[in-house]
Backbone bond lengths (Angstrom), bond angles and torsions (degrees), N, CA, C in turn:
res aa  C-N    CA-C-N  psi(-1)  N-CA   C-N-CA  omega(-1)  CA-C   N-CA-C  phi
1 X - - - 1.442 - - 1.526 108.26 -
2 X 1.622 113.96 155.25 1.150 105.41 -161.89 1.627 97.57 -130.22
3 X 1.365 124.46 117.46 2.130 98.85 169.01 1.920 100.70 -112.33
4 X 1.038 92.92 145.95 1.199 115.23 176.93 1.593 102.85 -93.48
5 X 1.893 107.35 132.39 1.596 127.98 -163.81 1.601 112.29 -125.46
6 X 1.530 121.44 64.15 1.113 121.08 -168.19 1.915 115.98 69.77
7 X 0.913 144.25 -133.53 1.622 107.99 171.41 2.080 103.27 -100.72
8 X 1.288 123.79 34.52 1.623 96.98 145.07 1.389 100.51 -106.22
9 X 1.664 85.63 157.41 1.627 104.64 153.15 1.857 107.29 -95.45
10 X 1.861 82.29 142.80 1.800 114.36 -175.78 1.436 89.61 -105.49
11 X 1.157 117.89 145.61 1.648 124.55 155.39 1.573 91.93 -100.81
12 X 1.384 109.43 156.15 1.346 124.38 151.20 1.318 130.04 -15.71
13 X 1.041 107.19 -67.92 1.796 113.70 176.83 1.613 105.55 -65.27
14 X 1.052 126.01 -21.43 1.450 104.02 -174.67 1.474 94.99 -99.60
15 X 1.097 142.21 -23.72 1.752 152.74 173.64 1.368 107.22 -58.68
16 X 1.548 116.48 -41.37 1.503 109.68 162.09 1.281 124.97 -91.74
17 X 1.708 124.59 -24.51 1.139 112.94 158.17 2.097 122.83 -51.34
18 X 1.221 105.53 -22.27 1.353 106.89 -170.23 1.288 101.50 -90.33
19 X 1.801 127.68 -22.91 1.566 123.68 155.14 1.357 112.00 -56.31
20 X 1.273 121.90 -42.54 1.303 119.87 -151.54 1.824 94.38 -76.19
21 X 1.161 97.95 -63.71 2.075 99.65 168.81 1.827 116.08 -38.90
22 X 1.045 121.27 -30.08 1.464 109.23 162.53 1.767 115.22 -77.24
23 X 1.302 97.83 -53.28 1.747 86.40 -177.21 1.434 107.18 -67.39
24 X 1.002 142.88 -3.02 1.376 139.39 -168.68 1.708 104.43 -114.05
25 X 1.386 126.30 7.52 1.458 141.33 -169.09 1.830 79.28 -137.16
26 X 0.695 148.04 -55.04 1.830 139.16 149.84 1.485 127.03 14.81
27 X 2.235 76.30 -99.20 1.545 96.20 165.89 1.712 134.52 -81.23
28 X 1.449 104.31 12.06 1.646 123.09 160.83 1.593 114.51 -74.88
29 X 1.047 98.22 -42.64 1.660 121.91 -165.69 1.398 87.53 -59.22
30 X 1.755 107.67 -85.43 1.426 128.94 178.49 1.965 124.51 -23.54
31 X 1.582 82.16 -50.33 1.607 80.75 162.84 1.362 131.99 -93.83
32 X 1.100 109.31 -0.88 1.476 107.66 163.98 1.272 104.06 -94.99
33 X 1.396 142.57 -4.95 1.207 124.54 179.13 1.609 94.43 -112.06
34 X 1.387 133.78 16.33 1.255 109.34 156.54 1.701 105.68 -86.98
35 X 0.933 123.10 -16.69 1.633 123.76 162.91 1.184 111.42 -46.63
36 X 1.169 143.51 -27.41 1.469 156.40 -127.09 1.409 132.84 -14.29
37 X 1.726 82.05 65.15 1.618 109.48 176.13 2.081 98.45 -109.49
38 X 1.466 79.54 158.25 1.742 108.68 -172.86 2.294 89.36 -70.96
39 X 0.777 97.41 158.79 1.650 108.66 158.37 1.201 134.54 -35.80
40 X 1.846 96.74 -68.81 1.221 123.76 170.54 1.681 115.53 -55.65
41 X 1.851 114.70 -63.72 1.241 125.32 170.20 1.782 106.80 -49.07
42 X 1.020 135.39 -37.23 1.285 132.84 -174.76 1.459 114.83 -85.95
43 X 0.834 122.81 -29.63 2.132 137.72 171.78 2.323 95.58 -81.53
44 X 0.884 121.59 -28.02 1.295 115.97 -174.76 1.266 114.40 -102.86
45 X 1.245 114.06 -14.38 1.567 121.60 162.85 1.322 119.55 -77.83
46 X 1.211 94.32 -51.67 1.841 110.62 -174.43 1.401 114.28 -78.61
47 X 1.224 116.47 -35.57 1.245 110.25 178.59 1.154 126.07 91.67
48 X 1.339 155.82 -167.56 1.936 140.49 145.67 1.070 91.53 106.66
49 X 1.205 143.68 -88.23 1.259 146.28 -154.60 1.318 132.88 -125.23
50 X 0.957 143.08 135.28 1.842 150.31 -147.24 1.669 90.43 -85.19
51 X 1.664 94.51 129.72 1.745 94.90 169.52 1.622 137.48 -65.51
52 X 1.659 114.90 0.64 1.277 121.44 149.64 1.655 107.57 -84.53
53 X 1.038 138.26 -8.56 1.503 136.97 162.72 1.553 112.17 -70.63
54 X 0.973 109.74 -46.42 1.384 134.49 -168.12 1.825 104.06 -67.90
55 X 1.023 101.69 -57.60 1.467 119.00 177.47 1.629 116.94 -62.59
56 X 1.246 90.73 -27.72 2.391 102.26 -173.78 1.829 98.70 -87.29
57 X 1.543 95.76 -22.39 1.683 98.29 178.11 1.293 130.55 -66.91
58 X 1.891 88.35 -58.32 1.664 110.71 148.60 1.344 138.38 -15.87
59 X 1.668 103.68 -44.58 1.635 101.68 -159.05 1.684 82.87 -144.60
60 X 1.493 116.33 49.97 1.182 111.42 154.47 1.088 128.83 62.63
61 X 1.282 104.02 14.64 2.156 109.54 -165.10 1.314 100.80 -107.27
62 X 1.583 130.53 -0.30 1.888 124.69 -156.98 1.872 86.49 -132.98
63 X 1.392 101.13 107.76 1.796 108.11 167.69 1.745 100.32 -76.50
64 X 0.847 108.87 68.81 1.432 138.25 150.19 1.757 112.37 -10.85
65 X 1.706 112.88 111.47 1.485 108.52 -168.57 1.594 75.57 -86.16
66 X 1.601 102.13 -176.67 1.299 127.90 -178.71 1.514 105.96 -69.81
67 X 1.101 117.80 -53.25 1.705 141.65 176.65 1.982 90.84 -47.64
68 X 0.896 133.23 -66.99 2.055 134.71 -176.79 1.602 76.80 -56.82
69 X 1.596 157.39 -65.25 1.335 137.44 -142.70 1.663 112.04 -70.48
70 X 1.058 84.80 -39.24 1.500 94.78 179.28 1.344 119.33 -69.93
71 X 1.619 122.90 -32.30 1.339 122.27 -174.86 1.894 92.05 -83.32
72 X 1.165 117.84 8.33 1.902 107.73 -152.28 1.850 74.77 -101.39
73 X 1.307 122.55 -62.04 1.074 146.77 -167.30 1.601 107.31 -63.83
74 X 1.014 133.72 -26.34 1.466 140.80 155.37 1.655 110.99 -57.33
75 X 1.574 103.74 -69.23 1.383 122.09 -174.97 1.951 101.22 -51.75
76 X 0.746 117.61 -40.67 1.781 127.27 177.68 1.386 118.77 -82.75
77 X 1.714 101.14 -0.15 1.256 105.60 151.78 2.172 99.18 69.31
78 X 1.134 107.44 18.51 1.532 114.56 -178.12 1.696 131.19 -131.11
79 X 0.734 100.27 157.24 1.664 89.33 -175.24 1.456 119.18 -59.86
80 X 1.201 137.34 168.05 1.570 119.46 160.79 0.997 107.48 -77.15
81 X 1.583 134.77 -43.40 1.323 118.77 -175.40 1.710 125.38 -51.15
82 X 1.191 91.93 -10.77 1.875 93.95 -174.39 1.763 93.76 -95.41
83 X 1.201 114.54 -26.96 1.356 113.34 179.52 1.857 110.05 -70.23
84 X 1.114 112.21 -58.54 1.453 101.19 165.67 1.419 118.84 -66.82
85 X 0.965 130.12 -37.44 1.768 130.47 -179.84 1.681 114.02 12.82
86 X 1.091 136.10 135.82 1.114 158.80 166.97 2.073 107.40 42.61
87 X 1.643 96.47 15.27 1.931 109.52 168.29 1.885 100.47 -52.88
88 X 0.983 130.64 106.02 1.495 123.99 139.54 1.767 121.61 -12.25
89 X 1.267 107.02 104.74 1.661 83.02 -160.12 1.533 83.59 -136.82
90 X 1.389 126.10 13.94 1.198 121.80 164.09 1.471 132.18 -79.19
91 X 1.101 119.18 114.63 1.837 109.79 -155.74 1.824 84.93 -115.56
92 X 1.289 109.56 140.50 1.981 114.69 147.72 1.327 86.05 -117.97
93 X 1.466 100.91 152.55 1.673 121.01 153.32 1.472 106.07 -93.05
94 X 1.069 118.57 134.12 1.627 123.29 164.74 1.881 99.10 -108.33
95 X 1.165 91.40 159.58 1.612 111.20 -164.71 1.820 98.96 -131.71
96 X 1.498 75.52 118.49 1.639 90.81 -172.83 1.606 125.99 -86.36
């Protein structure tokens, strides 16, 4: 399947990869703010990752290698598996 985004074309897989990067920049947010530390105070404590990294994760803007999940999921003091939890992570390629 194909949606069209102002003039590019998205295939499917990248339309849900770009859902999956907002809800997953969501529940980052959420859990770092049940800590109820600032961004900055929470990226300079913890360490792992630079607070413009931190921030592109947040709000869905950083396609995130596995290696940034793991340091996100350390820093939050949580497993990854609770960090991905119920993400759609099933991809097919169809061949056009």
């Amino acid at each position: 399947m194909i949606y069209f985004h102002y003039n590019t074309t998205i295939t499917c897989m990248q339309y849900v990869e770009k859902e999956n990067s907002i809800i997953l920049g969501k529940r980052i947010k959420e859990l770092r703010l049940k800590q109820s530390e600032s961004l900055n105070a929470f990226v300079m404590t913890r360490g792992g990752l630079t607070t413009a990294s931190w921030s592109r994760l947040e709000n869905g803007k950083f396609d995130a290698k596995f290696s940034s999940l793991v340091k996100a999921s350390a820093m939050l003091n949580i497993k990854i598996e609770e960090l991905l939890r119920d993400l759609p992570l099933d991809y097919t390629l169809v061949e056009e």
